[in-house]
ChimeraX commands (.cxc) that place a marker at each C-alpha (Angstrom):
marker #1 position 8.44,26.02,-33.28 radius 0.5
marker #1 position 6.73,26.42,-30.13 radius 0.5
marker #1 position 7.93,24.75,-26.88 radius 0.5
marker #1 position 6.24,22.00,-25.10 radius 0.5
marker #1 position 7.56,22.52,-21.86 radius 0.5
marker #1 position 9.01,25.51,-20.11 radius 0.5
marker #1 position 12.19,23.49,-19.38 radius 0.5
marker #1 position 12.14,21.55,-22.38 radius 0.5
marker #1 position 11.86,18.50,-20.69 radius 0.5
marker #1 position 15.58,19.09,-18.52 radius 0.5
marker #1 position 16.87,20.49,-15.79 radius 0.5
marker #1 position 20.18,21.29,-17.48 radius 0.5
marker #1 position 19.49,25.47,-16.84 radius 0.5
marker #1 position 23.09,26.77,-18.73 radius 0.5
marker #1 position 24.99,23.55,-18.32 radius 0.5
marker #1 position 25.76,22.81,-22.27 radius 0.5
marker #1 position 26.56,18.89,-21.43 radius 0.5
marker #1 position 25.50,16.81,-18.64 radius 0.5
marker #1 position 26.28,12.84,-18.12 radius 0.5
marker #1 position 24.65,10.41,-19.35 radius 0.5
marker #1 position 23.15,7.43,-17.18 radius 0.5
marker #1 position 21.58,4.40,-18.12 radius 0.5
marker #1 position 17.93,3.83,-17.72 radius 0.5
marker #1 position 17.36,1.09,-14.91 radius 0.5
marker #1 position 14.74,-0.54,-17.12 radius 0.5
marker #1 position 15.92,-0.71,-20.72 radius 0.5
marker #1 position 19.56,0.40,-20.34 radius 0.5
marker #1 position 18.42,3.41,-22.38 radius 0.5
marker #1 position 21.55,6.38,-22.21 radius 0.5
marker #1 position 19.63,9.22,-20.65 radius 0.5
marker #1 position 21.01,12.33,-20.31 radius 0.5
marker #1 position 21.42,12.79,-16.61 radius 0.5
marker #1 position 19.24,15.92,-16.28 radius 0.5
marker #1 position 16.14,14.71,-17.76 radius 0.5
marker #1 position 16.09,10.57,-16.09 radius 0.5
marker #1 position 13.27,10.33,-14.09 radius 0.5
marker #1 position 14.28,9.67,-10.77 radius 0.5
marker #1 position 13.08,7.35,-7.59 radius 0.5
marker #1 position 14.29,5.67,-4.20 radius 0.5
marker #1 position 13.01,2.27,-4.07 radius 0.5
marker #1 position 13.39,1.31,-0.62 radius 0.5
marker #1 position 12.35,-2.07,0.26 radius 0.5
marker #1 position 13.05,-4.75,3.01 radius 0.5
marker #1 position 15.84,-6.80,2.89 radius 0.5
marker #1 position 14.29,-10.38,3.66 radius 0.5
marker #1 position 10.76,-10.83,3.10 radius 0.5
marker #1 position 8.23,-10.68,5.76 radius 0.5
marker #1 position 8.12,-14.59,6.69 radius 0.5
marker #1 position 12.03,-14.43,7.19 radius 0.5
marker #1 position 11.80,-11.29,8.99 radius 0.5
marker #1 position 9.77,-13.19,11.43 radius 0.5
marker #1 position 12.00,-16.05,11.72 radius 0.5
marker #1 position 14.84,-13.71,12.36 radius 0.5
marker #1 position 13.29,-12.04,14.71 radius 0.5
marker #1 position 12.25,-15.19,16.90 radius 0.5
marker #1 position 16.19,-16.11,17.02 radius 0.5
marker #1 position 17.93,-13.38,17.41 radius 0.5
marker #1 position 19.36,-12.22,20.93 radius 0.5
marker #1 position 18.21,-9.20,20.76 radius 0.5
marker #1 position 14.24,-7.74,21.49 radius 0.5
marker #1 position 13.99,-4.65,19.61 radius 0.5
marker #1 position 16.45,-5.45,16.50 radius 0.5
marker #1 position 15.73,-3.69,13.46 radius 0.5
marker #1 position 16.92,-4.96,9.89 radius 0.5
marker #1 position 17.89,-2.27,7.71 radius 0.5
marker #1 position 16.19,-1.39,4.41 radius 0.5
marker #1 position 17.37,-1.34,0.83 radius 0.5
marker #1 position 17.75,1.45,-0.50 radius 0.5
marker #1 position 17.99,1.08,-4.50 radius 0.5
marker #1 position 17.80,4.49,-6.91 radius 0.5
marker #1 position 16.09,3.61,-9.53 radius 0.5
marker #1 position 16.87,5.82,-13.15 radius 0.5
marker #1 position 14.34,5.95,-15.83 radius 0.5
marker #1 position 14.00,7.05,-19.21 radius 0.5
marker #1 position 10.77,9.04,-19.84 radius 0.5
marker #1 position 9.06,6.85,-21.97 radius 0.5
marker #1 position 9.86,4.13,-19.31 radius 0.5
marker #1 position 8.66,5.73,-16.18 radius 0.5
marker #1 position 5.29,6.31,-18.31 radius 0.5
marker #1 position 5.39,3.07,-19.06 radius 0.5
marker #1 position 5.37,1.80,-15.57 radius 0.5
marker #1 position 3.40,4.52,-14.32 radius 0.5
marker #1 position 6.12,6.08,-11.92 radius 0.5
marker #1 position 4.91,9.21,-13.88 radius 0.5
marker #1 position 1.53,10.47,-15.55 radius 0.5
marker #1 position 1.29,12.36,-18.82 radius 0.5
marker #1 position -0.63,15.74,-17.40 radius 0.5
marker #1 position -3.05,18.02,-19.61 radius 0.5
marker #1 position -1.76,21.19,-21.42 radius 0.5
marker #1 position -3.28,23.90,-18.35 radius 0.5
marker #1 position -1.70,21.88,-15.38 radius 0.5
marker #1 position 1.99,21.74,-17.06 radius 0.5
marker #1 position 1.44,25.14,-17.63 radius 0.5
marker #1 position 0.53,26.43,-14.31 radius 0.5
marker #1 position 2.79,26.63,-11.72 radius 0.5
marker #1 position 0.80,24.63,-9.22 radius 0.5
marker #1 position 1.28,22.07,-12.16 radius 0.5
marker #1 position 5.22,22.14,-11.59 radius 0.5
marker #1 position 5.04,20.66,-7.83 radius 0.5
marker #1 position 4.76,17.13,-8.42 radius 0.5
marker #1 position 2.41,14.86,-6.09 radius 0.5
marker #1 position 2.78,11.28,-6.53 radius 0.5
marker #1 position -0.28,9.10,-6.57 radius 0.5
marker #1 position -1.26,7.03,-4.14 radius 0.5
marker #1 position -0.98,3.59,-5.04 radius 0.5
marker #1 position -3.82,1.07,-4.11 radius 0.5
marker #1 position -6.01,3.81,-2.67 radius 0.5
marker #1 position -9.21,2.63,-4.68 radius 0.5
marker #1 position -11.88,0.68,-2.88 radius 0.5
marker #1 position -11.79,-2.85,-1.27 radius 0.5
marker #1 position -8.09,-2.73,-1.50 radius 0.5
marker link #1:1,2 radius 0.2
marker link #1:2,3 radius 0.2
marker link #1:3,4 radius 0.2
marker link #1:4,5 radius 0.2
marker link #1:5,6 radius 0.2
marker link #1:6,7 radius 0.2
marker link #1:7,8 radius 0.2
marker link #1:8,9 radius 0.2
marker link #1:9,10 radius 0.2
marker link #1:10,11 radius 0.2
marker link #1:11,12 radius 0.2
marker link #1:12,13 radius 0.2
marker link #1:13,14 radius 0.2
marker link #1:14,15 radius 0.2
marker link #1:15,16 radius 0.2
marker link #1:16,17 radius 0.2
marker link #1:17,18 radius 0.2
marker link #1:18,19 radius 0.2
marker link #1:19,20 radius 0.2
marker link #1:20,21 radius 0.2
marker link #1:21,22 radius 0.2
marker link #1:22,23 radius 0.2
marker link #1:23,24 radius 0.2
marker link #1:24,25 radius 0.2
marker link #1:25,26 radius 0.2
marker link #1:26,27 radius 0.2
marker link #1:27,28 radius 0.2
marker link #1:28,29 radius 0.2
marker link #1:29,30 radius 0.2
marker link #1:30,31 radius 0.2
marker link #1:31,32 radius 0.2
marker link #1:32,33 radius 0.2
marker link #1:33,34 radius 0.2
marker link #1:34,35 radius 0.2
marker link #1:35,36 radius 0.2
marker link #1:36,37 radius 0.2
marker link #1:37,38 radius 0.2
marker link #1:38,39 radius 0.2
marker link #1:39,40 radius 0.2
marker link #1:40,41 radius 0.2
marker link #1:41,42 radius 0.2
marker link #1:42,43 radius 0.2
marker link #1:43,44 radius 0.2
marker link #1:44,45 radius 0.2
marker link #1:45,46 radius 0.2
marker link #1:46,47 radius 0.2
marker link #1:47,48 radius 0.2
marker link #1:48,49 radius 0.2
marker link #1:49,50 radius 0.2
marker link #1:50,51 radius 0.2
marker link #1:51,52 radius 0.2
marker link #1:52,53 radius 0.2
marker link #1:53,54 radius 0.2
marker link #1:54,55 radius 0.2
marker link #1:55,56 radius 0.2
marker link #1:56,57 radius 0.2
marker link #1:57,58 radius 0.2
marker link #1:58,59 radius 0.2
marker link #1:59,60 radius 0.2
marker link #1:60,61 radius 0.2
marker link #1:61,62 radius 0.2
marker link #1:62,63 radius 0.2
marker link #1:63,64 radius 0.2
marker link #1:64,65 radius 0.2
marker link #1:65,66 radius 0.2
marker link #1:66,67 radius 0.2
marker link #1:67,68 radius 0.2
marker link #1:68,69 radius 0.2
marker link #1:69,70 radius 0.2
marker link #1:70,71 radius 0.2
marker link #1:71,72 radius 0.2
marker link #1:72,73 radius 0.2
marker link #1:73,74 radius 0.2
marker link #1:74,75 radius 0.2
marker link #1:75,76 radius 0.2
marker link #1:76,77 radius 0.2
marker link #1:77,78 radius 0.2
marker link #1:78,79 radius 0.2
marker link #1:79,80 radius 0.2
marker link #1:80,81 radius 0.2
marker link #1:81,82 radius 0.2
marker link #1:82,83 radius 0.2
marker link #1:83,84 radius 0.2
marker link #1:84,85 radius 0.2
marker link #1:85,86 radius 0.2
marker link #1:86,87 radius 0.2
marker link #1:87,88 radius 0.2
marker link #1:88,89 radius 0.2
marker link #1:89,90 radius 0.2
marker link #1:90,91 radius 0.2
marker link #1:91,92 radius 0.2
marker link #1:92,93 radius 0.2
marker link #1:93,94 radius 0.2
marker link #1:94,95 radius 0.2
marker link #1:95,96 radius 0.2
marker link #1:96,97 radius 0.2
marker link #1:97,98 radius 0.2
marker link #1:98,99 radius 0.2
marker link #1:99,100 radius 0.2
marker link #1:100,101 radius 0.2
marker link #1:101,102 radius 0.2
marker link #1:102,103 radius 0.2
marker link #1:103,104 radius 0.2
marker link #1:104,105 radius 0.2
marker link #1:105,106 radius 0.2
marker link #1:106,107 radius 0.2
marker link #1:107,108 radius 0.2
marker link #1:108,109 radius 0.2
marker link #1:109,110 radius 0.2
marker link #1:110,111 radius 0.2
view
């Protein structure tokens, strides 16, 4: 039966077992090779709060830090929310189709 994907869909590459881990979204076991994986960082107060800490605090140029959360998803989740796009037959083929580029999220007009 022909193959899909050059990889099969894994990056296991003569490993015969890899972990599994669960998906962030649906708690689906995912082997650990083929989750789809992504750094969500986001702020740790909101930007209302970051203002009000920034009016009291002592110091002037007082950074909060960020949170930094790795999110794990199974494929048919990450499709699902659109962290990745299904790609035509000729681009998962070539190999300037193997070097993912994320899309740029609210790039369209009068955004």
């Amino acid at each position: 039966m022909p193959s899909k994907r050059r990889n099969n869909g894994r990056s296991k590459h003569g490993r015969g077992h890899t972990a599994i881990v669960r998906c962030s979204n649906c708690a689906r076991c995912v082997p650990k090779d083929k989750a789809v994986k992504r750094f969500q960082v986001r702020n740790i107060v909101d930007a209302s709060s970051q203002r009000d800490i920034r009016e009291a605090s002592a110091y002037a140029s007082f950074m909060l830090p960020k949170l930094y959360m790795k999110m794990i998803y199974c494929v048919s989740c990450a499709i699902h929310a659109r962290v990745v796009r299904v790609r035509r037959k000729t681009l998962r083929d070539s190999p300037a189709g193997r070097i993912y580029e994320r899309p740029v999220k609210g790039g369209g007009k009068g955004k």
